[in-house]
N, C-alpha and C positions, 0 to 999 in steps of 0.2 A: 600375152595380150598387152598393149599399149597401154598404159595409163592417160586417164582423160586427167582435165583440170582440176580438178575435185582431188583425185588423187594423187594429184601430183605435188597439190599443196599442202595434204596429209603428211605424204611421204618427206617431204620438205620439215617440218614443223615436227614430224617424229626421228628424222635423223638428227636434227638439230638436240634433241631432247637425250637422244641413245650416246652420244656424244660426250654429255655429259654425266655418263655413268663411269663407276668406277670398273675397272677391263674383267674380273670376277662375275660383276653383274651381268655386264653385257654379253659375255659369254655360257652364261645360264640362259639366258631369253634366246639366244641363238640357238644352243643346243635344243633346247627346251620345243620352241619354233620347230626344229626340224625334225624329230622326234616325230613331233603331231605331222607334221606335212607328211614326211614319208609312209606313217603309219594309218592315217584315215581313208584314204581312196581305197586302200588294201580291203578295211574293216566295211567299208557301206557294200563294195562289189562282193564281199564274203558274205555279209545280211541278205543281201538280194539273191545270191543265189539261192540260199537257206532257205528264205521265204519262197523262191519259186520250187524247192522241193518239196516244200511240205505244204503247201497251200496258201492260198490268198485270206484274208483277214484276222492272220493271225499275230499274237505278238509278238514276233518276228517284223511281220511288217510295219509294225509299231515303230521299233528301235531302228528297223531301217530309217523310215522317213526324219527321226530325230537326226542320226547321222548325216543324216542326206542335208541338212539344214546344215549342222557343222561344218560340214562340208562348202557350201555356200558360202556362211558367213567367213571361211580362213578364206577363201579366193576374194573375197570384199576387202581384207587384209592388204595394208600395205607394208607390214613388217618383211615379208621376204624380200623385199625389192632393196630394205636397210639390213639384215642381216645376213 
């Protein structure tokens, strides 16, 4: 997806900033970054079917919708776009 202007000046102001880390660090927050990237879509689609095997209101569905927010807020991220 495109980054709008908001984003783009994020992403601007955070490579600026990633730049100035020493190459150890920055390679922790990369790894680290993609760790969660690869591993959360996995985790909310595994809740969700959970929940739909066992039924609706339960806490399952709970730690889904947390997820599901996680999830949200790393696509609000402009870290992948610098890492």
């Amino acid at each position: 997806m495109a980054m709008n202007e908001s984003q783009k000046t994020r992403a601007a102001a955070l490579r600026t900033e990633m730049k100035k880390l020493d190459p150890a660090t920055y390679q922790d927050i990369r790894e680290s970054y993609y760790r969660i990237a690869d591993n959360l879509r996995p985790l909310v689609d595994a809740l969700e079917k959970a929940d739909a095997d066992l039924g609706p209101n339960g806490p399952i569905l709970e730690e889904h919708y947390i997820f599901c927010e996680m999830l949200d807020r790393l696509n609000k991220s402009v870290l992948g776009a610098i890492v």
